[in-house]
C-alpha positions as CSV (number, residue, x, y, z in Angstrom):
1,X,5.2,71.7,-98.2
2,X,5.1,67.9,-98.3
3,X,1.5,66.7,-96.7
4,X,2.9,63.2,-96.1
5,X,4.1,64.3,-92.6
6,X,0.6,65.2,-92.1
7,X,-1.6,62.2,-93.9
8,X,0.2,59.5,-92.3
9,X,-0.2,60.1,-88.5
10,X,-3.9,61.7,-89.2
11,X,-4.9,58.0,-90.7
12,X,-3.0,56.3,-88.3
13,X,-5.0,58.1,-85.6
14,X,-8.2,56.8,-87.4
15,X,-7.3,53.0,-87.6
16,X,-5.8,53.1,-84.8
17,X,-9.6,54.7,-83.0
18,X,-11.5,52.8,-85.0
19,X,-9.8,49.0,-83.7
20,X,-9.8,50.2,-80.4
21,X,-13.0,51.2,-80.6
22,X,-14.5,48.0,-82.5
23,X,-12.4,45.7,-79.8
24,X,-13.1,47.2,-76.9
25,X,-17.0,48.4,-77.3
26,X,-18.9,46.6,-80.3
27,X,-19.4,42.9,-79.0
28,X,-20.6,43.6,-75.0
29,X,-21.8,46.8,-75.9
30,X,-23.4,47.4,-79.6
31,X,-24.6,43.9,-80.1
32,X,-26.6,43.2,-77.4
33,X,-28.0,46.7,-77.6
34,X,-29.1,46.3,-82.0
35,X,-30.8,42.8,-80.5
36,X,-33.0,44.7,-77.5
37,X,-33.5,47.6,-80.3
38,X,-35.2,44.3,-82.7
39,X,-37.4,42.9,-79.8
40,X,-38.6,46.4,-79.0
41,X,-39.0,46.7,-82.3
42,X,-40.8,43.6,-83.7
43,X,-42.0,41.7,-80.3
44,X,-43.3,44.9,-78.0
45,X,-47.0,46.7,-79.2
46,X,-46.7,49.7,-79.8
47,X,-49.7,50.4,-77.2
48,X,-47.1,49.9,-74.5
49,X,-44.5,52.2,-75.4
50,X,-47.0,54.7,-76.0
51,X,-48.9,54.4,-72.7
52,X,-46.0,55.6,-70.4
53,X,-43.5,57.6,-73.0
54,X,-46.2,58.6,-76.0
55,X,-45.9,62.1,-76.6
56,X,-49.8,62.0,-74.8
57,X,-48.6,60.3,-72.0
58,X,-48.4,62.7,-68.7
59,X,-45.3,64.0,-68.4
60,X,-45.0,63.8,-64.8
61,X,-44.9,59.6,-65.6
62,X,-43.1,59.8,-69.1
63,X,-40.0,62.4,-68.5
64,X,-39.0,60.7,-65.2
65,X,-39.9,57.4,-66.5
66,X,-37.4,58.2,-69.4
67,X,-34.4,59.3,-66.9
68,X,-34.6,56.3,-64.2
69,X,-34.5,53.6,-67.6
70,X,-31.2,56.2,-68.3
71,X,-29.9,56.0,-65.2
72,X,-29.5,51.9,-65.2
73,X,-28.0,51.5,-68.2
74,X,-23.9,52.1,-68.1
75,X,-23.5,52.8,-71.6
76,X,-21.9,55.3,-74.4
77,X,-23.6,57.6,-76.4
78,X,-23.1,55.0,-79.2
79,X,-24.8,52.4,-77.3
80,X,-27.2,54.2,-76.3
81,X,-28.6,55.0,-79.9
82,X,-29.7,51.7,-81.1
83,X,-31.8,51.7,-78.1
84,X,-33.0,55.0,-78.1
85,X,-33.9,54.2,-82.0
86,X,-35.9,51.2,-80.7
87,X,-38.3,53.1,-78.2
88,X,-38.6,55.7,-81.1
89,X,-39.7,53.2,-83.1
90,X,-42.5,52.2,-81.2
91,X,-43.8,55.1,-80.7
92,X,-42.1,56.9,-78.0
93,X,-42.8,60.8,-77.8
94,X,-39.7,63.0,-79.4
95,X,-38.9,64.4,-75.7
96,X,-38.9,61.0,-73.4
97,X,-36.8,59.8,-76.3
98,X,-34.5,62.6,-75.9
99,X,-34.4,62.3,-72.3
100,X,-33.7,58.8,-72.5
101,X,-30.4,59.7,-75.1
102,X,-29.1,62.5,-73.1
103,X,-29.3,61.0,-69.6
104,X,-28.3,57.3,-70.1
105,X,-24.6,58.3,-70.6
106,X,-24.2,61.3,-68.5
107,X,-26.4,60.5,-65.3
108,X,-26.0,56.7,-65.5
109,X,-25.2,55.2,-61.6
110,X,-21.9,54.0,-63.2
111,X,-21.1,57.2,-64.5
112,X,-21.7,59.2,-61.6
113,X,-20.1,56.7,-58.8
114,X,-16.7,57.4,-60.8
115,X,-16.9,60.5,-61.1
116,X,-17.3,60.9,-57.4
117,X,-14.5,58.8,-56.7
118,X,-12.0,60.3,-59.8
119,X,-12.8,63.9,-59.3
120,X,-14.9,64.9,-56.3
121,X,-18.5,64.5,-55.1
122,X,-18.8,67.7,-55.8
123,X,-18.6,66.7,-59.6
124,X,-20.5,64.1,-59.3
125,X,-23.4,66.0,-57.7
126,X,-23.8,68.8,-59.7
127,X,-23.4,66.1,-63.1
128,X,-26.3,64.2,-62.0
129,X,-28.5,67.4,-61.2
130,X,-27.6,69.0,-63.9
131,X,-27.6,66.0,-66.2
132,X,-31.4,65.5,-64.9
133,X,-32.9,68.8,-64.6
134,X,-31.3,69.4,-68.3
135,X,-32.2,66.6,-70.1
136,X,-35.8,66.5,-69.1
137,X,-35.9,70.3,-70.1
138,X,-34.5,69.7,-73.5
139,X,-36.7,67.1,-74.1
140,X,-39.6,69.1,-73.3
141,X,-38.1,71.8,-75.4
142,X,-37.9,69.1,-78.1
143,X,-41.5,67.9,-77.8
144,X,-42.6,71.6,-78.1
145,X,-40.8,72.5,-81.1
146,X,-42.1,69.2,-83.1
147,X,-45.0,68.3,-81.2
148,X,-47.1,68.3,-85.0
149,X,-44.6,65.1,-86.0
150,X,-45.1,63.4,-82.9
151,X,-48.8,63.6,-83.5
152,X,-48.8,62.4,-87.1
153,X,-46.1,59.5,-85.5
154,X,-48.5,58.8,-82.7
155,X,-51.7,58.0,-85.3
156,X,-49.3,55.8,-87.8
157,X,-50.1,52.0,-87.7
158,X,-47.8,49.5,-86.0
159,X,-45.8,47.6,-88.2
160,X,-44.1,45.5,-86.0
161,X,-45.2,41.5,-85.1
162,X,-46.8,42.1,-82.0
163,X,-50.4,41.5,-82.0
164,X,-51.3,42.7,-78.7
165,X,-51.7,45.9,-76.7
166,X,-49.9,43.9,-73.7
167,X,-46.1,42.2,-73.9
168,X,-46.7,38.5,-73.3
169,X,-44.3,37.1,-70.8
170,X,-42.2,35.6,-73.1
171,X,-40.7,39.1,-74.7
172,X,-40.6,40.4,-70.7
173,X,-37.9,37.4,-70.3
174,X,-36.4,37.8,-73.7
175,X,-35.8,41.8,-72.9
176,X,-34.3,41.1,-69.6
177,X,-32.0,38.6,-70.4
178,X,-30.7,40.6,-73.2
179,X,-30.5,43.6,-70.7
180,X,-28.7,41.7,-68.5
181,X,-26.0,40.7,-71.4
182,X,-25.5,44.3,-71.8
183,X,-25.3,44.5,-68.2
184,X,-22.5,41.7,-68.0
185,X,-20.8,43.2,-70.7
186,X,-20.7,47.0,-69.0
187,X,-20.8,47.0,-65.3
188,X,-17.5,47.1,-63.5
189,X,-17.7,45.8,-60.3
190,X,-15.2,43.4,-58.7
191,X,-17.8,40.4,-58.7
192,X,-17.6,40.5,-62.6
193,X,-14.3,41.8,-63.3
194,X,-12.3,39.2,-61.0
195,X,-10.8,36.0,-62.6
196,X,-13.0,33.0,-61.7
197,X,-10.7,30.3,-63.5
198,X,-6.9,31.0,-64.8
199,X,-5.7,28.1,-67.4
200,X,-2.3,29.0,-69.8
201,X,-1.6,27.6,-73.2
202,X,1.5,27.2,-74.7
203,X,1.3,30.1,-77.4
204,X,4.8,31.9,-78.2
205,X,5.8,35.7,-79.3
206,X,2.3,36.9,-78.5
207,X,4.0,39.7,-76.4
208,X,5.6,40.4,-79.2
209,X,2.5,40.7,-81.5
210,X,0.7,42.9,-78.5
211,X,4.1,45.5,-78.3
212,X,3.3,45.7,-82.2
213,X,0.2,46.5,-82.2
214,X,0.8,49.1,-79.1
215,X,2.7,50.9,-81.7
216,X,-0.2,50.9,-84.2
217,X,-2.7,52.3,-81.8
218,X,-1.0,53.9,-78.2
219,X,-2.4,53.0,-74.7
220,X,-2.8,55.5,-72.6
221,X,-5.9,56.0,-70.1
222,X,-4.9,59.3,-68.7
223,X,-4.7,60.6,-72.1
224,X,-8.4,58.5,-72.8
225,X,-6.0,56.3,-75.6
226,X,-7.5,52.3,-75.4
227,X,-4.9,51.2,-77.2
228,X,-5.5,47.7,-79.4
229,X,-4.5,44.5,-77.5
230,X,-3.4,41.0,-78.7
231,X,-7.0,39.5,-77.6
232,X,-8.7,42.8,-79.2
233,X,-6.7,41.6,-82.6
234,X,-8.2,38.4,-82.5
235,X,-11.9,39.9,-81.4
236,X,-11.6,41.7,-84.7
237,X,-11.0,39.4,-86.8
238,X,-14.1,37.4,-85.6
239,X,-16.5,40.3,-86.3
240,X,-15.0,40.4,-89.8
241,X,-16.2,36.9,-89.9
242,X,-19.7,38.0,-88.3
243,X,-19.8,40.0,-91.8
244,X,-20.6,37.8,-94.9
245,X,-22.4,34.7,-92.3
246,X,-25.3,38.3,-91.3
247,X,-25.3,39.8,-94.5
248,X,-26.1,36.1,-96.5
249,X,-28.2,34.9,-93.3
250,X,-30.2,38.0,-91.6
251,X,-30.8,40.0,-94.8
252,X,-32.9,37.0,-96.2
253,X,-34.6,36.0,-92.7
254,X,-37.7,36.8,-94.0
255,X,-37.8,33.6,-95.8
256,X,-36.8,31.6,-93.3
257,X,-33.9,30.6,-90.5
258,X,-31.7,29.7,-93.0
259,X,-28.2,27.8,-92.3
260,X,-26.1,31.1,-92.6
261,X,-28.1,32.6,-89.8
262,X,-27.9,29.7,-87.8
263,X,-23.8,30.1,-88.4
264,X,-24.1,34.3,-87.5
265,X,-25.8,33.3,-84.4
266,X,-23.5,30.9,-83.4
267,X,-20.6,32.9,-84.2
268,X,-21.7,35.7,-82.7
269,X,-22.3,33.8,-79.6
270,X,-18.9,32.6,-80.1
271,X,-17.2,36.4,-80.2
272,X,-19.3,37.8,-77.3
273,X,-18.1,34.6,-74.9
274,X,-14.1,35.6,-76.4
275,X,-14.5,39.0,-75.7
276,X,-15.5,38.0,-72.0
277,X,-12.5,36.5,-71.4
278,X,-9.5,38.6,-70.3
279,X,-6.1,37.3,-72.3
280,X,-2.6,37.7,-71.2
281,X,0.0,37.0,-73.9
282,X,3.6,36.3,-72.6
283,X,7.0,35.0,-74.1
284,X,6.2,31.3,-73.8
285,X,2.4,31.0,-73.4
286,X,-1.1,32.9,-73.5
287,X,-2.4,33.3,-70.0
288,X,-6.7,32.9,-69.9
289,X,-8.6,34.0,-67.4
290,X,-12.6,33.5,-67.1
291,X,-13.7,36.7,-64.9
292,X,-17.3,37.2,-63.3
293,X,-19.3,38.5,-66.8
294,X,-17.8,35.4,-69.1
295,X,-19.6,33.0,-66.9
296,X,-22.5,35.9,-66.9
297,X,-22.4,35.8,-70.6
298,X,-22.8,32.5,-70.4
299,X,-25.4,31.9,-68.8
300,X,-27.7,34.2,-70.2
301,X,-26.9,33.3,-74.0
302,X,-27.5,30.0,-72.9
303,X,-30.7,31.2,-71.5
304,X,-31.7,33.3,-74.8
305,X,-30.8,30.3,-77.2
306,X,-33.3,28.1,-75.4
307,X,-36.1,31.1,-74.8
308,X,-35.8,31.6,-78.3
309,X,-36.1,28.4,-79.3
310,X,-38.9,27.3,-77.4
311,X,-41.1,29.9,-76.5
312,X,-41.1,32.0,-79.8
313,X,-42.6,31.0,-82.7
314,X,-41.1,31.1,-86.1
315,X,-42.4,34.6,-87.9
316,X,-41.4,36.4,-84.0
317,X,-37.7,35.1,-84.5
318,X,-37.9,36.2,-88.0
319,X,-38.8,39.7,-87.2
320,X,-36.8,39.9,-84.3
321,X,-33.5,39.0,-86.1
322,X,-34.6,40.8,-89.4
323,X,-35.4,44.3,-86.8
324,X,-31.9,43.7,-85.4
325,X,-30.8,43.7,-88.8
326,X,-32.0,47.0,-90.0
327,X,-30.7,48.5,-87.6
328,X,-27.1,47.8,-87.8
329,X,-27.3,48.1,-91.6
330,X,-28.9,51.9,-90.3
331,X,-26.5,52.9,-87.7
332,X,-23.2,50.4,-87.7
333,X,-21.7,52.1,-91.1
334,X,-22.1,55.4,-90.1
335,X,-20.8,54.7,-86.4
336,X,-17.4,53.3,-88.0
337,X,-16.9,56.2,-90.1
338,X,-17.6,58.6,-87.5
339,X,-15.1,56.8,-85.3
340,X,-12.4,56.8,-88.0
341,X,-13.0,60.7,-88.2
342,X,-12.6,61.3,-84.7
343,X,-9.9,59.3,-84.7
344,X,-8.1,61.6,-87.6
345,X,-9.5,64.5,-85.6
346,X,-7.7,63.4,-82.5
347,X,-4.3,62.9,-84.3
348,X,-4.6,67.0,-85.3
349,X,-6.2,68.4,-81.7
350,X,-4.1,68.8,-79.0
351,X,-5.5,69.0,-75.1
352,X,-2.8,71.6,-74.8
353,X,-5.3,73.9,-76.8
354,X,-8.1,73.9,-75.1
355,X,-6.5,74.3,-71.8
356,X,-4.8,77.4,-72.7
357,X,-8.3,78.9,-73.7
358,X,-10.2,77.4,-70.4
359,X,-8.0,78.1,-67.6
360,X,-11.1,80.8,-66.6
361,X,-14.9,80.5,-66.2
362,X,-15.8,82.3,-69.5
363,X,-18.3,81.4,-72.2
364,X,-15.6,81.4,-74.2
365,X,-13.6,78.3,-72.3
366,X,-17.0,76.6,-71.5
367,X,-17.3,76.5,-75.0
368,X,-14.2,75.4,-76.1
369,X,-15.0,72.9,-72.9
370,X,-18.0,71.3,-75.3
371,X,-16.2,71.6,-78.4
372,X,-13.6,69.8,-76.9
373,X,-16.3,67.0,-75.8
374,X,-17.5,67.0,-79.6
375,X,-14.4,66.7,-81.4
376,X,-12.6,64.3,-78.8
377,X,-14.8,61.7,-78.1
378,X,-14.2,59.3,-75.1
379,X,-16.0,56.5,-74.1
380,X,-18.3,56.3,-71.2
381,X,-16.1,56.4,-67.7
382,X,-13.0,57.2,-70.4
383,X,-13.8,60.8,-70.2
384,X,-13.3,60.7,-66.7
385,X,-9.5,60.4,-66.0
386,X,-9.6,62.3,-69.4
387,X,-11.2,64.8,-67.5
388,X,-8.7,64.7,-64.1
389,X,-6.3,65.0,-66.4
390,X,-7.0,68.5,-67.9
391,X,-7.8,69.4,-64.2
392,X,-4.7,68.9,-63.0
393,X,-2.6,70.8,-65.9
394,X,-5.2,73.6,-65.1
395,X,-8.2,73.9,-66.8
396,X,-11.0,75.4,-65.0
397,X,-13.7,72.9,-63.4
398,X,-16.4,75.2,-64.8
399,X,-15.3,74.7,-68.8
400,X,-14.3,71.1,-67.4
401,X,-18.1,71.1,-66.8
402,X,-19.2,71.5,-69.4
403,X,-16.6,69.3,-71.0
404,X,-18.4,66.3,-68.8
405,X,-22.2,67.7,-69.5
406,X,-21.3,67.4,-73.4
407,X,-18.6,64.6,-73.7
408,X,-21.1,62.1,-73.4
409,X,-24.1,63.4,-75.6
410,X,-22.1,64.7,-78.2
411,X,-19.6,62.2,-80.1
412,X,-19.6,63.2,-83.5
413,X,-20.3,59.3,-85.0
414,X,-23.6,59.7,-82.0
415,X,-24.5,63.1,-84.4
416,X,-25.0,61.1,-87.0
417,X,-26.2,58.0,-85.9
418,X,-29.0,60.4,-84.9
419,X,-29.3,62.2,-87.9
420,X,-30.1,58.7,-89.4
421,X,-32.9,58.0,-87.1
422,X,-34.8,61.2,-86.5
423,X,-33.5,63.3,-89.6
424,X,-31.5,66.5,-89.7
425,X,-33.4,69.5,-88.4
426,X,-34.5,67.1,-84.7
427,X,-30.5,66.2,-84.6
428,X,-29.2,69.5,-85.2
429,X,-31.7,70.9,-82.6
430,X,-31.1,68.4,-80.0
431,X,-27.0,69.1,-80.7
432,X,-27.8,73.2,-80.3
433,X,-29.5,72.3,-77.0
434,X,-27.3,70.3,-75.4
435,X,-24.6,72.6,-76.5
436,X,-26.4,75.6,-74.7
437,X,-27.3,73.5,-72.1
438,X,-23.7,72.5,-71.0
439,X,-21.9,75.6,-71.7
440,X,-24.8,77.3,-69.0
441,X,-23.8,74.1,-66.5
442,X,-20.3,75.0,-67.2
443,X,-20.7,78.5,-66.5
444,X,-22.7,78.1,-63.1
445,X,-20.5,75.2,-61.7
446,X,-18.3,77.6,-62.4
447,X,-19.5,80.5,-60.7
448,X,-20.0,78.1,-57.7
449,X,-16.3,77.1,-57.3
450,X,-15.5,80.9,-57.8
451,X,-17.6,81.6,-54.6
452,X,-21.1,82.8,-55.8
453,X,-23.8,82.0,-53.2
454,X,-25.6,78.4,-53.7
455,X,-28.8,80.4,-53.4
456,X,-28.2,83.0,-55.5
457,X,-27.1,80.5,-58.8
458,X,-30.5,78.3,-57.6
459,X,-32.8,81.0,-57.8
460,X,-31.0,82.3,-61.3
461,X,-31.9,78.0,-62.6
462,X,-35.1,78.1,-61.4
463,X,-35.8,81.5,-62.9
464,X,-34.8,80.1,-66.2
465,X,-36.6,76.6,-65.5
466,X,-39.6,78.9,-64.9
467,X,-39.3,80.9,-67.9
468,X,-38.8,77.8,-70.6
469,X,-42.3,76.3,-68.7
470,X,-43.9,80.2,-69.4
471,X,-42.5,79.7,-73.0
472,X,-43.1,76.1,-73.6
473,X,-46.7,77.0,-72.3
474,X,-47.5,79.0,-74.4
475,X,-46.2,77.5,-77.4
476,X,-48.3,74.8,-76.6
477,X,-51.3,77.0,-76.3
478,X,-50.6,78.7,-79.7
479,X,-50.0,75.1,-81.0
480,X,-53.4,74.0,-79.7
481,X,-55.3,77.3,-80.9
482,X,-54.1,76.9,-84.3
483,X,-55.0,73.2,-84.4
């Protein structure tokens, strides 16, 4: 049998997911989320993060302090990790942590608002109860199991720049305008999204090159396919010259701002203000049109270049940058390889199989519902026309669930991304949990929609919410007794 058949569309599904994926999600999404990871990082005490998510901290503050930072942020499990890498860092106990990575992409306000309006607010109420009451239980469960490593984490020295148990006002402003880069860059609402200014340039067979590059990489959004656009082509092509200027620049920062990191930074600058923009190629000319967030953008890289500049001193920008650093040369390698598998993976699974296995509430289909979630990753608000999709050609809203529950945690380049930050055995518990976790939310959603009494499936949750406290209890007491 000749596997040539087979190779070619399997690595054309991985190019064709991975520049998608680095058009449409690394510039307003990854970058300003590796530069709030190097502030936590380098400019915030470690004192800080400890007081309110420490593994000591009191878990009525740090477990619900860890879900409502979740909730604002309307961003992908790959997003989410250089940030959840950055509170970890500093200190942050295993379980907020947790909480903080497994609610940000499911229960985020974004996240839920479109799910209400796509599939019911009946979806979108049971995903944000569920999303909460589950992740603050798995990262409790978390905290339990490795509760010794979060101790020896706890009593390790700072290595960081900051010098204080407080955060100066400086790195207050520093982390909000960066947050609200990210927030530009991933909140869709009309005031952002809408063209501001509309200006054409006389640029011919650019529809052309687009309809090309349709046939490299599909667009579909009910099939969750993001396709790769003229304007993404060109976004590409300035990251690949993003490459050499960090590497020569940031990976010598300790010695000083050198010219090559000046010429990342501005560059980078450059990229995230293009990838603000919204570009319409036609026949005879390009059509450009400045929405909401490229003025956004704007404004607050303006407002970073000259807080930077003036308020921080040298060794802080130095640390900053070089934290930033590490972290994509931790995390960016493996998240493009993990993409180009999913990619492959996607070119080989078809939808049509797991919605011949979950047309019924069984463990069986909410299983194949998270495996599914696994295997296929979407983006954040992707998965959910994904999601009315496989509704509509019959899949049951119980495995389709747990299909929402896991979808989000679960991308296989977020597995190990993970693995990278908090080893093996933490990763490959957290994964077995949230499995667990969504193929029970899958199966009582389920139930529900079949007719079983509201009461009766509340009183089975809180029974099992009572008996993982009895059991966390007294692990902690055995824990205790033997230390």
């Amino acid at each position: 049998m000749d596997p040539l058949p087979w190779i070619e569309p399997v690595l054309r599904g991985g190019l064709a997911s991975l520049g998608a994926y680095l058009a449409a999600h690394v510039l307003l999404c990854l970058i300003p989320a590796f530069f709030i990871a190097g502030a936590l990082a380098a400019l915030v005490p470690k004192e800080s993060i400890t007081r309110y998510l420490g593994c000591n901290a009191p878990k009525r503050v740090a477990y619900p302090a860890a879900a409502l930072a979740g909730s604002m942020l309307a961003v992908c499990s790959c997003t989410i990790v250089p940030l959840f890498a950055g509170i970890h860092r500093k200190g942050a106990g295993i379980g907020p942590a947790i909480t903080f990575l497994f609610f940000a992409p499911a229960g985020n306000i974004l996240a839920i608002a479109y799910t209400g309006a796509a599939i019911g607010n009946d979806f979108a109420l049971a995903r944000i109860a569920l999303s909460l009451a589950f992740g603050i239980g798995i990262g409790l469960i978390m905290a339990t199991i490795f509760h010794r490593d979060d101790l020896a984490r706890a009593q390790a020295p700072d290595d960081g720049f900051a010098g204080s148990a407080r955060i100066n006002r400086t790195t207050w402003y520093l982390l909000a305008m960066l947050l609200g880069l990210l927030v530009f860059g991933t909140l869709k609402v009309a005031l952002l999204l809408d063209a501001w200014v509309s200006l054409s340039l006389p640029f011919s067979g650019t529809d052309r090159i687009e309809r090309l590059l349709f046939d490299l990489a599909p667009y579909d959004p009910s099939k969750g396919e993001e396709g790769l656009t003229f304007h993404g082509a060109v976004l590409i092509a300035l990251l690949i010259a993003i490459a050499p200027l960090a590497w020569r620049g940031f990976g010598s920062v300790d010695g000083g701002l050198n010219r090559w990191a000046r010429a990342a930074l501005g560059l980078i600058a450059l990229t995230l203000l293009a990838a603000a923009i919204r570009v319409v190629p036609g026949a005879d000319n390009v059509s450009i049109e400045l929405p909401g967030k490229f003025f956004g953008a704007a404004g607050t890289l303006a407002a970073i270049a000259l807080l930077a500049g003036t308020r921080l001193t040298g060794d802080e920008l130095q640390q900053w940058l070089w934290e930033a650093w590490r972290f994509v040369r931790q995390i960016f390698p493996i998240l493009v390889v993990g993409v180009f598998v999913v990619g492959m993976a996607r070119a080989i699974v078809r939808p049509e199989w797991i919605e011949a296995v979950a047309g019924a509430n069984t463990v069986p289909a909410n299983v194949a519902g998270v495996a599914f979630g696994i295997v296929m990753y979407f983006p954040t608000l992707v998965e959910v026309p994904v999601a009315k999709m496989f509704l509509s050609l019959g899949m049951h809203p119980g495995p389709l669930m747990a299909y929402l529950m896991a979808d989000p945690e679960l991308s296989l380049q977020s597995i190990l991304m993970t693995i990278a930050i908090i080893g093996r055995a933490k990763t490959f518990t957290y994964v077995a949990l949230v499995a667990l976790f969504s193929t029970l939310a899958g199966l009582a959603f389920g139930a529900w929609v079949d007719g079983t009494s509201a009461w009766l499936l509340t009183g089975l949750v809180a029974t099992l919410v009572a008996l993982i406290a009895v059991a966390l209890q007294a692990l902690n007491g055995r824990g205790l007794h033997r230390a």
